[in-house]
One Martini backbone bead per residue (centre of mass of N, CA, C, O) as a GRO file, in nm:
protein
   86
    1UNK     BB    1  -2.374   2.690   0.786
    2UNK     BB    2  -2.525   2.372   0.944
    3UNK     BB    3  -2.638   2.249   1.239
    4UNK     BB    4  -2.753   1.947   1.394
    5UNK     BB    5  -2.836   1.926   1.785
    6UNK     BB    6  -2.900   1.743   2.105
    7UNK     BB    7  -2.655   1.826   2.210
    8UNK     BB    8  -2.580   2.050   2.448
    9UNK     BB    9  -2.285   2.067   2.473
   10UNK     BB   10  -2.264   2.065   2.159
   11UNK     BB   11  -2.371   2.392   2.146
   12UNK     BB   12  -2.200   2.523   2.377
   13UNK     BB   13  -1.950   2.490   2.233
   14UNK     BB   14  -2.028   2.644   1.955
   15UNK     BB   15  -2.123   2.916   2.098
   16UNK     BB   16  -1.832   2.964   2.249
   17UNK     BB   17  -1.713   2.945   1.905
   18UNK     BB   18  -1.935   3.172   1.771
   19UNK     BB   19  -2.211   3.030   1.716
   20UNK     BB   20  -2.543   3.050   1.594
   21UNK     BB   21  -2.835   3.047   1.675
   22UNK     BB   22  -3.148   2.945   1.461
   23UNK     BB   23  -3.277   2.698   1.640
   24UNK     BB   24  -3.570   2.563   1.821
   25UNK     BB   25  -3.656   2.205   1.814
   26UNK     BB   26  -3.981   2.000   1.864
   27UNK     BB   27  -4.041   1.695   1.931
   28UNK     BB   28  -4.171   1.382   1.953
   29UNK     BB   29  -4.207   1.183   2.236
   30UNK     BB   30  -3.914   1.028   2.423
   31UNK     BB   31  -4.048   0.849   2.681
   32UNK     BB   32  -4.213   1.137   2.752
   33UNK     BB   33  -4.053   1.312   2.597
   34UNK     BB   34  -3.924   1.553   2.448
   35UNK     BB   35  -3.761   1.658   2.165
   36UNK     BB   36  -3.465   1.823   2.115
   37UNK     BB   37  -3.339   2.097   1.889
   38UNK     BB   38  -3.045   2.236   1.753
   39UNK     BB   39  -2.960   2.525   1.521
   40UNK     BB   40  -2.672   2.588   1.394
   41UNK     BB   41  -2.450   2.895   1.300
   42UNK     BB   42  -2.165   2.915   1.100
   43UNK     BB   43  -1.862   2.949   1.063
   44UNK     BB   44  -1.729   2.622   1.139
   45UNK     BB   45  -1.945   2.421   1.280
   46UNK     BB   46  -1.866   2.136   1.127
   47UNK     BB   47  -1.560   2.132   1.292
   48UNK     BB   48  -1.636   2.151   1.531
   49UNK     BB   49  -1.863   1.898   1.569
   50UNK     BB   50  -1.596   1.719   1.520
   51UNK     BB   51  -1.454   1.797   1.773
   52UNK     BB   52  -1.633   1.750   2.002
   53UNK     BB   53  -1.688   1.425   1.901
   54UNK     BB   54  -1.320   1.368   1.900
   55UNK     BB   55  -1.201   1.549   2.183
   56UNK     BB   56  -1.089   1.831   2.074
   57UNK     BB   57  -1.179   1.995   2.252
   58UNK     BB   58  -1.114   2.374   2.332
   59UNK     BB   59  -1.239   2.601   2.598
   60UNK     BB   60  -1.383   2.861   2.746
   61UNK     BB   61  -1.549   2.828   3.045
   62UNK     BB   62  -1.731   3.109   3.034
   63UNK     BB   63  -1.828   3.063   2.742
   64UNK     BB   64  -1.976   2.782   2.795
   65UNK     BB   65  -2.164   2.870   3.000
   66UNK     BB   66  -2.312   3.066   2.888
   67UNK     BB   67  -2.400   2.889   2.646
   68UNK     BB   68  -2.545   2.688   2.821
   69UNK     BB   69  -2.752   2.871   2.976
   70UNK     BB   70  -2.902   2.959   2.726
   71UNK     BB   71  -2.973   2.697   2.608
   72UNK     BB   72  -3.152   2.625   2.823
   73UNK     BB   73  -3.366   2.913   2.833
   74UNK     BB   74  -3.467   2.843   2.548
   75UNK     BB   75  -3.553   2.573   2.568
   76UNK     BB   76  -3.773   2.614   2.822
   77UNK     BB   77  -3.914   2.805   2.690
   78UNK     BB   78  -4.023   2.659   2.452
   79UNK     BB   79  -4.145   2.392   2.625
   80UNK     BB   80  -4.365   2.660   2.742
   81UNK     BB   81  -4.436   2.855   2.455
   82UNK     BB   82  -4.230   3.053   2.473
   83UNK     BB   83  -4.035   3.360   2.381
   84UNK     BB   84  -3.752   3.381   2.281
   85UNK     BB   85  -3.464   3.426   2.197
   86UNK     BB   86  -3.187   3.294   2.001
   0.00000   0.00000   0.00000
């Protein structure tokens, strides 16, 4: 299973439930920014982004806190053209 999304706090709630990154993609200059994509992976991610989209989410806020960490770091590594793992 696989979803993408553009909205980092549902990604690192996915990531604090188990999923992993498997890829962020950056689009075309949206306001003058680019957007980012998250492509997260693994088993009941589409349940998870169900959780988070309809208010039902509940992480452990440390777990939560370091998946928001690394998806910024990935995010911006990524936006300066560097290679940082995902």
């Amino acid at each position: 299973m696989r979803v993408a999304t553009q909205d980092l706090y549902c990604g690192a709630y996915i990531l604090s439930k188990g999923g992993s990154l498997e890829e962020v993609k950056i689009a075309g200059a949206r306001g003058g920014r680019p957007s980012v994509t998250f492509v997260l992976a693994g088993q009941g991610v589409e349940e998870l982004a169900r959780e988070f989209q309809s208010g039902q989410a509940q992480a452990n806020v440390t777990a939560f806190k370091i998946a928001m960490m690394h998806l910024k770091d990935v995010m911006f590594a990524t936006l300066r053209g560097e290679r940082l793992e995902a």
